[in-house]
Short mmCIF file of the C-alpha atoms (twelve columns), coordinates in Angstrom:
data_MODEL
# 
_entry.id   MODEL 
# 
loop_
_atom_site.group_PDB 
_atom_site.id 
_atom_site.type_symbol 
_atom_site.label_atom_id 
_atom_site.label_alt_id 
_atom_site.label_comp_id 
_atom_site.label_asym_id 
_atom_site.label_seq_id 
_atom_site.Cartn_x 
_atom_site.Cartn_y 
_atom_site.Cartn_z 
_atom_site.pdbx_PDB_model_num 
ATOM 1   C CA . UNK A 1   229.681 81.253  -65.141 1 
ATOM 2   C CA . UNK A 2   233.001 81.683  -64.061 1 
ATOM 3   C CA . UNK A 3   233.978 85.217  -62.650 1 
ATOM 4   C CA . UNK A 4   235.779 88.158  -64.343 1 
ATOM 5   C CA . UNK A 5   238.563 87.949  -61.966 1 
ATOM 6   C CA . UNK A 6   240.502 91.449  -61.592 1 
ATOM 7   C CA . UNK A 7   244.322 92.205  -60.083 1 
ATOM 8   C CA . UNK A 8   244.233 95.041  -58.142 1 
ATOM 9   C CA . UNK A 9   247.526 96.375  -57.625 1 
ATOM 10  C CA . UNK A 10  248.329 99.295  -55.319 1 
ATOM 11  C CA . UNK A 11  250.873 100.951 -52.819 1 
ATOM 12  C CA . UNK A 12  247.754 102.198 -50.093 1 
ATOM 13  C CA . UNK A 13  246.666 99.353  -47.657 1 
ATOM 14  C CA . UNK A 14  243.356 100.900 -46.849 1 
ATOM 15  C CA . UNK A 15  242.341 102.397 -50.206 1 
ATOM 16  C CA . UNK A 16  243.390 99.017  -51.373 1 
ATOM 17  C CA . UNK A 17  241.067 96.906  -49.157 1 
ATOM 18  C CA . UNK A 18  237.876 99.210  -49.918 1 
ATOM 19  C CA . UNK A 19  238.803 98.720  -53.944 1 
ATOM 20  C CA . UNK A 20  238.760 94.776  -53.206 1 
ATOM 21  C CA . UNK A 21  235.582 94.805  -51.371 1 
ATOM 22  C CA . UNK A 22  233.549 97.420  -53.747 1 
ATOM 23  C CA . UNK A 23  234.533 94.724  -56.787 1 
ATOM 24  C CA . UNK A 24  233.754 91.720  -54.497 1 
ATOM 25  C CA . UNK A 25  230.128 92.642  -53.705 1 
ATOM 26  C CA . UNK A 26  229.273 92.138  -57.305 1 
ATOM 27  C CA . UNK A 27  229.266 88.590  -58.001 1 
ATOM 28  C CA . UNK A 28  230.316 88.372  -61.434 1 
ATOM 29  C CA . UNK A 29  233.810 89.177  -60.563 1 
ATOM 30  C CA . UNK A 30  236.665 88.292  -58.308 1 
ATOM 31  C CA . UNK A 31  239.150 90.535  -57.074 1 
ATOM 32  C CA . UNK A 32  242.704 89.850  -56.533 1 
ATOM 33  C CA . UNK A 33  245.140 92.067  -54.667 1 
ATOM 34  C CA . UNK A 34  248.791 92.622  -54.425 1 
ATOM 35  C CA . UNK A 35  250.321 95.838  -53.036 1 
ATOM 36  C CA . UNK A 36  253.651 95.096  -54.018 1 
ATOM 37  C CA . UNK A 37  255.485 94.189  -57.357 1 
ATOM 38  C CA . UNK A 38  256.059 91.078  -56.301 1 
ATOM 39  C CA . UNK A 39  252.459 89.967  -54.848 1 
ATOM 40  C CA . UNK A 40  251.569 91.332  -58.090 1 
ATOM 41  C CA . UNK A 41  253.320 89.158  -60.089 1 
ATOM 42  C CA . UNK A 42  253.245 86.484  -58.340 1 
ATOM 43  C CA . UNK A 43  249.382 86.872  -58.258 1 
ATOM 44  C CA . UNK A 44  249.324 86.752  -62.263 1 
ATOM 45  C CA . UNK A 45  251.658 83.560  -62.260 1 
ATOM 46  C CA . UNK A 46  248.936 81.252  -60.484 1 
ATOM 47  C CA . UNK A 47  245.929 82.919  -61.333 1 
ATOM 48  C CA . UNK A 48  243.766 83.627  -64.689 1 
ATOM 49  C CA . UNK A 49  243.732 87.459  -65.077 1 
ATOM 50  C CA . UNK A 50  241.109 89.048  -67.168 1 
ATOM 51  C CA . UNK A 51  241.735 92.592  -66.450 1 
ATOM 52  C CA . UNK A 52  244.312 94.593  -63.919 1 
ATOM 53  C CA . UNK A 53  243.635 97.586  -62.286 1 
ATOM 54  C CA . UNK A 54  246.174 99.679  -61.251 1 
ATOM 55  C CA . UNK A 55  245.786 101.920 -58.277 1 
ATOM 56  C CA . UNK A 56  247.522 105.371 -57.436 1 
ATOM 57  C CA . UNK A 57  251.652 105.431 -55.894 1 
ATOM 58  C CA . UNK A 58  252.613 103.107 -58.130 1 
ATOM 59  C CA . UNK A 59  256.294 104.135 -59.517 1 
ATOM 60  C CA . UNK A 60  256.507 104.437 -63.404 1 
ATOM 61  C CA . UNK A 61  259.670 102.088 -63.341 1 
ATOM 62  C CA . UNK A 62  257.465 99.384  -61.215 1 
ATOM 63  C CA . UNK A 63  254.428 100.162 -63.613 1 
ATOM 64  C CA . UNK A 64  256.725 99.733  -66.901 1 
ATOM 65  C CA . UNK A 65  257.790 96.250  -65.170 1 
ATOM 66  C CA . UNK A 66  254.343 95.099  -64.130 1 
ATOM 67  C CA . UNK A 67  252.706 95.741  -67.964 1 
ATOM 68  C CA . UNK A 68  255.757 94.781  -69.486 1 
ATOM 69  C CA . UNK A 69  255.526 91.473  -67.873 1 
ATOM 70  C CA . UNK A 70  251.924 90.869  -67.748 1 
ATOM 71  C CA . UNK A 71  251.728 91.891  -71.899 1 
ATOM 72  C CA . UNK A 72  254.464 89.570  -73.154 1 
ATOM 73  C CA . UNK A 73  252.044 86.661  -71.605 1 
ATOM 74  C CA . UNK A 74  248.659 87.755  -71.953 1 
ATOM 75  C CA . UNK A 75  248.942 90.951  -75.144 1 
ATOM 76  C CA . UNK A 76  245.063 91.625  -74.953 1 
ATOM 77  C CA . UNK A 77  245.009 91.918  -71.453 1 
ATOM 78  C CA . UNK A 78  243.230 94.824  -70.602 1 
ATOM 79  C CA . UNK A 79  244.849 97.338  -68.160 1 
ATOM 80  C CA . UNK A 80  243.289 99.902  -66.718 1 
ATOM 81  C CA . UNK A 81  244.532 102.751 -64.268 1 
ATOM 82  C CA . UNK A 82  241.863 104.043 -61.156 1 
ATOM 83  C CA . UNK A 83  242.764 107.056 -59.171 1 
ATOM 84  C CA . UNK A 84  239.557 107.403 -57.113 1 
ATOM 85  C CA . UNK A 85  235.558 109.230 -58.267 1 
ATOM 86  C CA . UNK A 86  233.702 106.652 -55.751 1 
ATOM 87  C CA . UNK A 87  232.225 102.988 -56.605 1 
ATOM 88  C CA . UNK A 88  230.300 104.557 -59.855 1 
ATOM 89  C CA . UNK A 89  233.660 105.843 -61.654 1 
ATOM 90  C CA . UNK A 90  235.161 102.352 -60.700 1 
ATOM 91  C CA . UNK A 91  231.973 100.293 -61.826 1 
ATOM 92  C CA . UNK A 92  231.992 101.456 -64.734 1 
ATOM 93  C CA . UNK A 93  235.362 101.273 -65.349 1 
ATOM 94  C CA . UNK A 94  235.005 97.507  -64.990 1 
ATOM 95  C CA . UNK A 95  232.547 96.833  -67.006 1 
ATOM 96  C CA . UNK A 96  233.637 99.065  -70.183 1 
ATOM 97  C CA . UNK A 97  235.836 95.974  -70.272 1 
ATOM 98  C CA . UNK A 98  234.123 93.308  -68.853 1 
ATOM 99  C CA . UNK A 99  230.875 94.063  -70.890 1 
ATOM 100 C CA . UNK A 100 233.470 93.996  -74.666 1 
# 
């Protein structure tokens, strides 16, 4: 089976990396990151998305662009915001959506 494969998108390089490898451990999905609008997008063009995350310091003007975007191509896509709790608050999270 093919992985659930998540774009993480945030502004803080080191929160950003421990997001990527708390979704990597668990095989059944693949995480993706970009910490700019542009990786972001780009990211979405050449990959198949199944859910984005969106991380903390991430301008309302760059977040109205990102779902904006990412909606007109994919309108179910789920997106979800993350601020922090720990590996349990973001687990379950995930799979809220990846369990519908």
């Amino acid at each position: 089976m093919k992985p659930f494969s998540i774009l993480v998108i945030g502004r803080n390089k080191e929160i950003h990396s421990i997001v990527l490898r708390i979704i990597n451990k668990d095989e059944r999905w693949k995480a993706i990151g970009a910490l700019t609008d542009e990786e972001a997008l780009e990211a979405f063009s050449i990959n198949v998305i199944d859910m984005v995350l969106l991380g903390s310091g991430i301008s309302e003007s760059s977040e109205a662009l990102l779902r904006s975007t990412f909606l007109k191509q994919k309108p179910n896509l789920p997106i979800i915001q993350h601020y922090g709790g720990g590996s349990g608050l973001l687990y379950n999270e995930i799979l809220a959506v990846y369990q519908q």
